[in-house]
Structure formats: C-alpha cells, structure tokens
Chimera marker file (.cmm) of the C-alpha trace (Angstrom):
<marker_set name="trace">
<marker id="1" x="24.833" y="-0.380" z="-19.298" r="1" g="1" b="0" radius="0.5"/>
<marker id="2" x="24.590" y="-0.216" z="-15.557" r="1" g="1" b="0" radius="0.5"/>
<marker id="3" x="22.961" y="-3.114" z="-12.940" r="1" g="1" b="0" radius="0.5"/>
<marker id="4" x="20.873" y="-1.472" z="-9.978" r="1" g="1" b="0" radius="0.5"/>
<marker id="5" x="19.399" y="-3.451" z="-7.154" r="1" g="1" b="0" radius="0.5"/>
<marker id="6" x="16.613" y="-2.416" z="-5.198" r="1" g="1" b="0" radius="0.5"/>
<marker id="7" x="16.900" y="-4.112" z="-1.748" r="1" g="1" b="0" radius="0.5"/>
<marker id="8" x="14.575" y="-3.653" z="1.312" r="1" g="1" b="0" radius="0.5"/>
<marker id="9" x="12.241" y="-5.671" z="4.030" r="1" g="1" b="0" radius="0.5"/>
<marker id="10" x="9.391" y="-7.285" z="2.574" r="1" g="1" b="0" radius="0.5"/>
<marker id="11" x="6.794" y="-4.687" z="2.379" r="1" g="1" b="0" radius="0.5"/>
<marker id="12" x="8.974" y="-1.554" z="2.191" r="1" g="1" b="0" radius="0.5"/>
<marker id="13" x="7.277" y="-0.860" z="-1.279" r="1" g="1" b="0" radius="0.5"/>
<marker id="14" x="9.570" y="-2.114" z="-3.270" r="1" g="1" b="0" radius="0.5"/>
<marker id="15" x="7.276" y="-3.560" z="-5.908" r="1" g="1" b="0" radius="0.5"/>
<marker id="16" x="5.376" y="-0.937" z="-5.543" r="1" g="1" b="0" radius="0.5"/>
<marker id="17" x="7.776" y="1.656" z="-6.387" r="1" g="1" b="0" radius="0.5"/>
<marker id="18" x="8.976" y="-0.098" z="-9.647" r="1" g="1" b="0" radius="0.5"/>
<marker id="19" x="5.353" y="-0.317" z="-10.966" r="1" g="1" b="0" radius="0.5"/>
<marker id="20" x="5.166" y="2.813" z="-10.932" r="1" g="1" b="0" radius="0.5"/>
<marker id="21" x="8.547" y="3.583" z="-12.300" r="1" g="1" b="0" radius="0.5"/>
<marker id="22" x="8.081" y="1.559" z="-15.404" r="1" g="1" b="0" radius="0.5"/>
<marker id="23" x="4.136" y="2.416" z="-15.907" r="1" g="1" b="0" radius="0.5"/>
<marker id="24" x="2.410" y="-0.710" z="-14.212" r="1" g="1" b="0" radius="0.5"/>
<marker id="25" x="0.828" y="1.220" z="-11.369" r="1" g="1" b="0" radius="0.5"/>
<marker id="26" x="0.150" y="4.933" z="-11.341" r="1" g="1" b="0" radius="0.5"/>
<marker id="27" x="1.176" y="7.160" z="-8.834" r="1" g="1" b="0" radius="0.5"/>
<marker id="28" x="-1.904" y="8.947" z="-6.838" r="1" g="1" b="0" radius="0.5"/>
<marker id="29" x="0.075" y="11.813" z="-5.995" r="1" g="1" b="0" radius="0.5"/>
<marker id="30" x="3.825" y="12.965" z="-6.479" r="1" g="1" b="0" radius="0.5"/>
<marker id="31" x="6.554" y="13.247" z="-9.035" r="1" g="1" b="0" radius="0.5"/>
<marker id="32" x="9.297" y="10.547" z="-9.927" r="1" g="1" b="0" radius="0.5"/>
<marker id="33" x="12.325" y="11.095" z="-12.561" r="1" g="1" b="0" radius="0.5"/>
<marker id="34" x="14.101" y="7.993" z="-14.370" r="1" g="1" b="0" radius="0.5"/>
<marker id="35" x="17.365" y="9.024" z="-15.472" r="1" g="1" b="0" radius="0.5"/>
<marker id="36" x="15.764" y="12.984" z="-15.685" r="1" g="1" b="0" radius="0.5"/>
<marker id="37" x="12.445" y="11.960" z="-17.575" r="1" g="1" b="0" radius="0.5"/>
<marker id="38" x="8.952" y="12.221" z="-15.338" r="1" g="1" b="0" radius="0.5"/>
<marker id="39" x="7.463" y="9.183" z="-15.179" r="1" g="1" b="0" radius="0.5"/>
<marker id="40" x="3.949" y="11.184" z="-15.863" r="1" g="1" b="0" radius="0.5"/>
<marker id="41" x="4.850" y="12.532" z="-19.346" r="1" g="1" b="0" radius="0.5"/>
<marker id="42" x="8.040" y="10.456" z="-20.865" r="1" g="1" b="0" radius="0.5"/>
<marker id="43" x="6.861" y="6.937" z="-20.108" r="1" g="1" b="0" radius="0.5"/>
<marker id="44" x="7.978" y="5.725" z="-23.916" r="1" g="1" b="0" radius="0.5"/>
<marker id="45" x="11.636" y="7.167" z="-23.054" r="1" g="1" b="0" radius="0.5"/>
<marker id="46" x="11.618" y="5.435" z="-19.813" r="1" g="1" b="0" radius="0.5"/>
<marker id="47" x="11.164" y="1.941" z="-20.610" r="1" g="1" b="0" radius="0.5"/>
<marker id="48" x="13.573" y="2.346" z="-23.437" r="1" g="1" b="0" radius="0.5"/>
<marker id="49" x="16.131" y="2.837" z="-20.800" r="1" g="1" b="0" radius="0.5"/>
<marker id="50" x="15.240" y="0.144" z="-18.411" r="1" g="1" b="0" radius="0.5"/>
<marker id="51" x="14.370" y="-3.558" z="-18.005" r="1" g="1" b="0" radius="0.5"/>
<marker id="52" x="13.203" y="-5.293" z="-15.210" r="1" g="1" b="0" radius="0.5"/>
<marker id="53" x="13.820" y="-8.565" z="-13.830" r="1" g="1" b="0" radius="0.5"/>
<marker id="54" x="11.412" y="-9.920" z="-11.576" r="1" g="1" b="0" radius="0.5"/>
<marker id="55" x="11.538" y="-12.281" z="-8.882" r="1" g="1" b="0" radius="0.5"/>
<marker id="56" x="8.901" y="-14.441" z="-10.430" r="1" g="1" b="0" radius="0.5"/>
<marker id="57" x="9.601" y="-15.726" z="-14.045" r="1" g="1" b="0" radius="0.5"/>
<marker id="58" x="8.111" y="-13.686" z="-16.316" r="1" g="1" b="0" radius="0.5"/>
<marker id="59" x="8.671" y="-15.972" z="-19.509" r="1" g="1" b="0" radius="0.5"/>
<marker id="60" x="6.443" y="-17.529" z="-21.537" r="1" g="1" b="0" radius="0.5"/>
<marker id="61" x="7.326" y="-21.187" z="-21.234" r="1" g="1" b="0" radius="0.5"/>
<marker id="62" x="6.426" y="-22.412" z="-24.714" r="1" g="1" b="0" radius="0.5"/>
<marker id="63" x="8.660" y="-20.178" z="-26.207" r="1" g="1" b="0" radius="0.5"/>
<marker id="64" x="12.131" y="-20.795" z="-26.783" r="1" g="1" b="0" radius="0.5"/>
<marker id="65" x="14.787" y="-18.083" z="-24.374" r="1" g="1" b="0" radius="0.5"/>
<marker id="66" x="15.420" y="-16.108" z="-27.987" r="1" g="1" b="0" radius="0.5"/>
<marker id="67" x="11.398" y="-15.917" z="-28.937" r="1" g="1" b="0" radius="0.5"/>
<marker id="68" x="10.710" y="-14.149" z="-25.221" r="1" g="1" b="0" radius="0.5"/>
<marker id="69" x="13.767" y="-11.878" z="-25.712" r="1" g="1" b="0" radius="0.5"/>
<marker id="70" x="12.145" y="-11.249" z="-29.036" r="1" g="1" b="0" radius="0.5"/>
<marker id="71" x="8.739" y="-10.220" z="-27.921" r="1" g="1" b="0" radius="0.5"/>
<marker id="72" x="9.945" y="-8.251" z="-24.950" r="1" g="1" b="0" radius="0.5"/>
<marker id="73" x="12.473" y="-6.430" z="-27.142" r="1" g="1" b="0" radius="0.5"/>
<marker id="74" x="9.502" y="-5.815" z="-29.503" r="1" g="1" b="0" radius="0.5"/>
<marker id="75" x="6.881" y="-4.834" z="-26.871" r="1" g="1" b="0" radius="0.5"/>
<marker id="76" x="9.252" y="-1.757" z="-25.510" r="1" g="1" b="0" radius="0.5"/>
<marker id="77" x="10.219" y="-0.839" z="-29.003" r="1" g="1" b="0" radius="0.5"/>
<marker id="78" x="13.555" y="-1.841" z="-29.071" r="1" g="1" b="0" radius="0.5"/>
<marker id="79" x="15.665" y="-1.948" z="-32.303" r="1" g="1" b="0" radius="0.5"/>
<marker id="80" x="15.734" y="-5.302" z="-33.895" r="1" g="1" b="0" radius="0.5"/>
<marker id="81" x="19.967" y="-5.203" z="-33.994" r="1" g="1" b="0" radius="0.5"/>
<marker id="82" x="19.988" y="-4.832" z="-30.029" r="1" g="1" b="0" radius="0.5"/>
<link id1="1" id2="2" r="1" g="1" b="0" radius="0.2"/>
<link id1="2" id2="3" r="1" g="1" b="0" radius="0.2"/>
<link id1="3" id2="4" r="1" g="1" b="0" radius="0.2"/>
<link id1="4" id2="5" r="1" g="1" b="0" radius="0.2"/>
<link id1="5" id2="6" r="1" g="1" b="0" radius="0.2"/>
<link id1="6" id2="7" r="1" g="1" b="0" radius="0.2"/>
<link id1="7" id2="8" r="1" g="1" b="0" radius="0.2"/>
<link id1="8" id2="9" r="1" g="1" b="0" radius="0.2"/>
<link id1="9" id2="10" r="1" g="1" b="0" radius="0.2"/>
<link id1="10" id2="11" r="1" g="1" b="0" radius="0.2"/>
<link id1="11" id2="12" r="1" g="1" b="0" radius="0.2"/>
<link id1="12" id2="13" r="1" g="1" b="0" radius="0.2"/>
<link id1="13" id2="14" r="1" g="1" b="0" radius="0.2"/>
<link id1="14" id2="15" r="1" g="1" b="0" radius="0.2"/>
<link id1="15" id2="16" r="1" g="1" b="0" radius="0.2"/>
<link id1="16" id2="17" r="1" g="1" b="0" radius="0.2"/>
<link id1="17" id2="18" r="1" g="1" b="0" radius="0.2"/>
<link id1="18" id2="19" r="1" g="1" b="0" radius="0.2"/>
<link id1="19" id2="20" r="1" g="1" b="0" radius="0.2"/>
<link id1="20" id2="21" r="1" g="1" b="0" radius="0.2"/>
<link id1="21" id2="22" r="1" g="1" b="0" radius="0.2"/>
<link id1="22" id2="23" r="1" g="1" b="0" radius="0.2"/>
<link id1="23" id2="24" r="1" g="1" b="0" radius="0.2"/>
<link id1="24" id2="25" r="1" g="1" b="0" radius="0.2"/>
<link id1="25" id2="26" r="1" g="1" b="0" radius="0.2"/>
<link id1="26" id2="27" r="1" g="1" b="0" radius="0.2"/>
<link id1="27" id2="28" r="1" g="1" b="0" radius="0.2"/>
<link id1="28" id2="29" r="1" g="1" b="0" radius="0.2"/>
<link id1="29" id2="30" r="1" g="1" b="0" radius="0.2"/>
<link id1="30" id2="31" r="1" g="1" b="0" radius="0.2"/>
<link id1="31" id2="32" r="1" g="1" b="0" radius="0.2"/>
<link id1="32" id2="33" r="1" g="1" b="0" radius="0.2"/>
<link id1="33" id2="34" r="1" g="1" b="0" radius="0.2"/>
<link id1="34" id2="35" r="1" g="1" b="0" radius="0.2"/>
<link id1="35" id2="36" r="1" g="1" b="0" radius="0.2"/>
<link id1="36" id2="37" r="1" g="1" b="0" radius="0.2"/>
<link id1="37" id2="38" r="1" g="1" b="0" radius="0.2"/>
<link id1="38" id2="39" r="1" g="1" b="0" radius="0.2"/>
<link id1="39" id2="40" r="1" g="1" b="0" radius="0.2"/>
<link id1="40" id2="41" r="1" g="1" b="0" radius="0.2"/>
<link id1="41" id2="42" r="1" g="1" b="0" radius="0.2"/>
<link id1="42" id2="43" r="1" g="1" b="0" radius="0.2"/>
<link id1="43" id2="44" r="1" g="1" b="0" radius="0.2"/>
<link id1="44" id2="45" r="1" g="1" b="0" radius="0.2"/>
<link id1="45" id2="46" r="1" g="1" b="0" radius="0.2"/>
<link id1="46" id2="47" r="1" g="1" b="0" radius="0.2"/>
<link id1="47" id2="48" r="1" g="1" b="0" radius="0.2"/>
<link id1="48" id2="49" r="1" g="1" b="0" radius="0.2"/>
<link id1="49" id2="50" r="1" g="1" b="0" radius="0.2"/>
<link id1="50" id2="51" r="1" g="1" b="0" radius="0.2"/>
<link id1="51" id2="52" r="1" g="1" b="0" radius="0.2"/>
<link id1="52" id2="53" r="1" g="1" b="0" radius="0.2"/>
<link id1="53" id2="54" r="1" g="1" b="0" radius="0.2"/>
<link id1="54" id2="55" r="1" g="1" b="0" radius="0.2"/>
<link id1="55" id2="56" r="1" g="1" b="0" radius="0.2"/>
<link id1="56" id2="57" r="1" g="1" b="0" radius="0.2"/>
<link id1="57" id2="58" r="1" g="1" b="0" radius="0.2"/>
<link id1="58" id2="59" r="1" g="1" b="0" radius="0.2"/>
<link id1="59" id2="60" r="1" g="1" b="0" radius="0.2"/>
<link id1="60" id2="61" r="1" g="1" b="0" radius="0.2"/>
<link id1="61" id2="62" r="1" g="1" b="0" radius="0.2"/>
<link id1="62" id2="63" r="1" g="1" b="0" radius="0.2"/>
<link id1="63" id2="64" r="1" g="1" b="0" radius="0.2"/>
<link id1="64" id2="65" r="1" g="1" b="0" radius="0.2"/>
<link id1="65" id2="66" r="1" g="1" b="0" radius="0.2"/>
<link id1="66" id2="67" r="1" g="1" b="0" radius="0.2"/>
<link id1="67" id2="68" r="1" g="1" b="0" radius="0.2"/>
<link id1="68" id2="69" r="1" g="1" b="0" radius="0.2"/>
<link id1="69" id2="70" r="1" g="1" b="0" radius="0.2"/>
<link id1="70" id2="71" r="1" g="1" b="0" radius="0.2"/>
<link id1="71" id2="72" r="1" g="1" b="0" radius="0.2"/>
<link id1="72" id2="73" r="1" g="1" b="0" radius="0.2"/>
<link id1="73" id2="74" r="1" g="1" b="0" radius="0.2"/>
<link id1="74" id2="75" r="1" g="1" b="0" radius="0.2"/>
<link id1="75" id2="76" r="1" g="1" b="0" radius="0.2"/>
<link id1="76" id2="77" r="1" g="1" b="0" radius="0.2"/>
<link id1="77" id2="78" r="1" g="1" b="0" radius="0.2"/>
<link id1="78" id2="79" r="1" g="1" b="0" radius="0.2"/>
<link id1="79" id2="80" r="1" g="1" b="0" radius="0.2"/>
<link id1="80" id2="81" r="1" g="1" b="0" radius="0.2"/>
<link id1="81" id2="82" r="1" g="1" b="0" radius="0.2"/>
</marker_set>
C-alpha cells in the first residue's frame, strides 16, 4: 500500500477536495480520476482503493478498535480476510 498526505493552509479546499474524491460531496462541475477511475461513474472501485483518516475521530466510542475496523471494512465492501 502507499501513505499520501494532503497538506495545505486552512481553507485551501482540502476537505473539500477529499469529499468529493471518496463520494461525500459531489462535484458541481469537472472531472477527477482516483488511481484512473472517474469519480462520477466508478465510485464502488474507488473507495475500495482508499481509506481516509480524518483529523477528527471518526470511531464509534462504544465499540471496541477491532468492532470499528469491522464495520468500516464492511461498509466499503472489503473482504472479511483483509
């Protein structure tokens, strides 16, 4: 696997760009590839390429570390053996 940061002054777009790269936020105009799929029509193929850590937790504190790997895993379709 590979580690990317995505560094800039606060309100470069940042945040905004990765919403839109991973499907939380859609793009009013323009195109945008992720590893050669469009984010418009290959969404599914995208996020099983990429994670995202955010700056804020985004765990569900009343369940164990292993439980919210779990239901991330499960929520972007990820093999059970990963």
């Amino acid at each position: 696997g590979e580690l990317f940061g995505f560094l800039g002054p606060n309100g470069a777009g940042k945040t905004t760009t990765i919403q839109m790269l991973i499907g939380l936020l859609k793009p009013t105009d323009g195109t945008a590839l992720v590893n050669g799929y469009d984010i418009h029509e290959d969404l599914p193929n995208i996020k099983e390429l990429i994670g995202v850590c955010p700056q804020e937790p985004a765990v569900f504190k009343h369940l164990s570390g292993k439980e919210n790997i779990a239901l991330f895993g499960n929520l972007h379709l990820m093999p059970k053996d990963e």
